[in-house]
C-alpha positions in Angstrom: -4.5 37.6 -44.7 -1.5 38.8 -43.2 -2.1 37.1 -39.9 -3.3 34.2 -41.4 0.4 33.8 -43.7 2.2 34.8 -40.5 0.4 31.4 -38.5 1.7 29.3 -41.2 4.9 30.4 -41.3 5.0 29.7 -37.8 3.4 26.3 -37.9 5.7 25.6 -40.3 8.7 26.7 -38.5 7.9 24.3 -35.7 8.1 21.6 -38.1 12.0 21.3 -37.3 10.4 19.1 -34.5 10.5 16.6 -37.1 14.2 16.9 -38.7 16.0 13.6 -37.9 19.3 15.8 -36.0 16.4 17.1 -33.5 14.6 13.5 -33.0 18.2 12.1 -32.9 19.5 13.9 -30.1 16.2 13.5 -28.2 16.2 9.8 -28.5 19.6 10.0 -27.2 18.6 12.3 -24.2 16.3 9.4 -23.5 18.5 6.4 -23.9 21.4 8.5 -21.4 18.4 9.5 -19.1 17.1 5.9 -18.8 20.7 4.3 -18.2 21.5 6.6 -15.6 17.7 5.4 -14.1 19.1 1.8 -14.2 22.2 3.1 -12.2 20.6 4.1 -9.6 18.2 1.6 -9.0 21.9 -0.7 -9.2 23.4 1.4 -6.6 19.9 1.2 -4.6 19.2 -2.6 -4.8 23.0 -2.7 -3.7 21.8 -1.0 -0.1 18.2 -2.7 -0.2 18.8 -5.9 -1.6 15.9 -5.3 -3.6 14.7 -3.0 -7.2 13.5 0.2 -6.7 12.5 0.6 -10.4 9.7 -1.2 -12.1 9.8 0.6 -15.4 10.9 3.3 -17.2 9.7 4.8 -20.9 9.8 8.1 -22.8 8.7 10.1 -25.1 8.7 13.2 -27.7 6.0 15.8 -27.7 4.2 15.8 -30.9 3.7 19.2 -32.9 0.3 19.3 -32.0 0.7 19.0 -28.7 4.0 21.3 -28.4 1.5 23.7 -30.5 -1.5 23.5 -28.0 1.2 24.4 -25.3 2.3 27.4 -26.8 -1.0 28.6 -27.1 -1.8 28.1 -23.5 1.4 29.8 -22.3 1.0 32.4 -24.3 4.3 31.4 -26.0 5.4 32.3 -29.6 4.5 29.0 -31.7 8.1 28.8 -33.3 11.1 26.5 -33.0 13.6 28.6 -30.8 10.8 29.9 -28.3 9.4 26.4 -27.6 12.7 25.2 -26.7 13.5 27.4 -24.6 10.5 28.0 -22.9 8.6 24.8 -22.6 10.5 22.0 -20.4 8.9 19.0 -21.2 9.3 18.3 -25.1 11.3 15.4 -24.0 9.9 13.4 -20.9 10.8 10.5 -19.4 8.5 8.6 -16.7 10.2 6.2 -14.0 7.8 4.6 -11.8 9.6 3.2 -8.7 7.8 0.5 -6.2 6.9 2.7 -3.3 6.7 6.3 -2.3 10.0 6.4 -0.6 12.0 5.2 -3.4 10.4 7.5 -5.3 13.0 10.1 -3.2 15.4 7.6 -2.8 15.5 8.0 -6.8 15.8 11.1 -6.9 18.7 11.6 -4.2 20.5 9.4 -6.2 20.1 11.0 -9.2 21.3 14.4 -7.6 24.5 12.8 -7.1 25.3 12.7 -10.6 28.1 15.0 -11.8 27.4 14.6 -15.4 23.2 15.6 -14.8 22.3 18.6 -14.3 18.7 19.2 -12.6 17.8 22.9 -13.1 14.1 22.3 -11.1 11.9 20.2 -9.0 8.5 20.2 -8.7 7.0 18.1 -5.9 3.2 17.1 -6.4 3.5 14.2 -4.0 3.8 16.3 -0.6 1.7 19.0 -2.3 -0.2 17.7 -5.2 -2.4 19.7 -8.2 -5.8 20.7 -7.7 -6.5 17.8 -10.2 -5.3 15.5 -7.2 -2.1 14.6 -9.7 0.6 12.9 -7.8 4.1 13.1 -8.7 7.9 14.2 -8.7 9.1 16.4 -11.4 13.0 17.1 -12.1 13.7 19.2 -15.2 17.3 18.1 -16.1 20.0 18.8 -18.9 21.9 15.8 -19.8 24.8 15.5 -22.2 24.4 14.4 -25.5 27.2 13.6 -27.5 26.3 14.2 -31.4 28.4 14.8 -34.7 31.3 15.6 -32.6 30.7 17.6 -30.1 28.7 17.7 -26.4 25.3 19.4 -26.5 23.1 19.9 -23.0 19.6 18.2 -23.8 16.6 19.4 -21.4 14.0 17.3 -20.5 11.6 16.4 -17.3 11.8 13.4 -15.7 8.6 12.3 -13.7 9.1 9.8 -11.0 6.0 8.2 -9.3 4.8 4.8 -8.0 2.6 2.4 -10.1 -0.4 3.7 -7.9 0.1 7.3 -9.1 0.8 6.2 -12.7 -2.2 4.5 -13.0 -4.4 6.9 -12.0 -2.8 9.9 -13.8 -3.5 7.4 -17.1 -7.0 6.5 -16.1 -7.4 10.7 -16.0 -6.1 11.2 -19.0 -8.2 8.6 -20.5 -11.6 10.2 -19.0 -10.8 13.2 -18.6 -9.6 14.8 -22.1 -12.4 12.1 -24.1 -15.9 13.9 -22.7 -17.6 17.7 -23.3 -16.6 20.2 -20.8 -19.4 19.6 -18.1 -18.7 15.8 -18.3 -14.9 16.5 -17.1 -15.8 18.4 -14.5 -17.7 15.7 -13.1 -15.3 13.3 -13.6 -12.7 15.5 -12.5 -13.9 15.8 -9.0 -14.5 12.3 -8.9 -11.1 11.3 -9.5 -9.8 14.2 -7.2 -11.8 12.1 -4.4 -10.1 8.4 -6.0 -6.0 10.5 -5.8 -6.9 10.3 -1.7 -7.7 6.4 -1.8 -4.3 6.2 -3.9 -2.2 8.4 -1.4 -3.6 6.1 1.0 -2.5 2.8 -0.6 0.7 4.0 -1.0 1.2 4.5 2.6 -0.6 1.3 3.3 1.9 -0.3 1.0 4.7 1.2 2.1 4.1 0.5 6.1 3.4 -3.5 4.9 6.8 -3.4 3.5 8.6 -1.7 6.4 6.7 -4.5 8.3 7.9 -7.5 6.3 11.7 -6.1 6.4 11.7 -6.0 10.1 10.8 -9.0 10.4 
């Protein structure tokens, strides 16, 4: 019984994932991370005479999922832990045209005085086991609320469109069938991350091609 009253109170306490200060400040974490996206692909297209970005969106871990994290951390389910501990309650996803800009992006970004990135996490040059493809920055930006400046963490992921669609066709298949069905298609789609590391490169030498000519 004891236990059980203790899980509630916990669950309960995570709840402040809801109060509108909290969802406030993330929205703003968002809004800051996303102009400074647009910067850079300004400053980029300046050099390039063309967009590296194609789009940008974000997004605010739900309780459930925030709740399922803890658990597979093995982090205490409450407010203060899973702020501290887990970096990706906030998340931002730019997808960039190719796999260069992709770094381009990103050595932009470190440029900024005023963004902090506290950790990278490269799964392009060495990708998850899953066959995920991606860049990760965990960053702090500043957030300007009810008078004073607060540092907002959140992780950024930077990919190309071939990478973000098939981490959403994974996610689809993937977390939608029993256990023995997503091993299946999990090695499938291992196999199908090759043929999109491939078109990236293909893509990317057709472009280099076309600008020298």
């Amino acid at each position: 019984m004891a236990a059980r009253e203790n899980r509630q109170m916990k669950n309960q306490d995570l709840k402040k994932f809801r109060d509108s200060s909290f969802r406030v400040k993330s929205n703003c974490a968002i809004s800051v991370l996303t102009a400074k996206l647009e910067i850079a692909n300004a400053e980029l297209a300046l050099v390039l005479g063309r967009d590296v970005l194609v789009h940008v969106n974000g997004r605010v871990k739900s309780i459930d999922s925030i709740l399922a994290k803890c658990g597979k951390k093995g982090y205490e389910p409450t407010y203060e832990s899973a702020l501290e501990k887990i970096n990706d309650i906030i998340g931002v996803r730019a997808v960039c045209s190719f796999e260069d800009d992709v770094y381009r992006m990103a050595q932009v970004l470190y440029t900024h005085q005023d963004l902090k990135i506290l950790k990278r996490k490269d799964y392009i040059k060495a990708p998850k086991s899953s066959g995920y493809r991606s860049l990760h920055l965990i960053v702090e930006i500043p957030v300007y609320f009810q008078g004073k400046m607060e540092w907002v963490r959140a992780e950024l992921q930077l990919r190309t469109p071939a990478m973000d669609f098939w981490a959403g066709v994974d996610h689809q298949l993937r977390y939608k069938k029993g256990k023995q069905e997503a091993i299946l298609i999990g090695e499938e789609l291992k196999q199908y991350s090759q043929v999109v590391a491939e078109l990236d490169q293909k893509m990317m030498e057709l472009r280099k091609r076309i600008d020298a000519i």
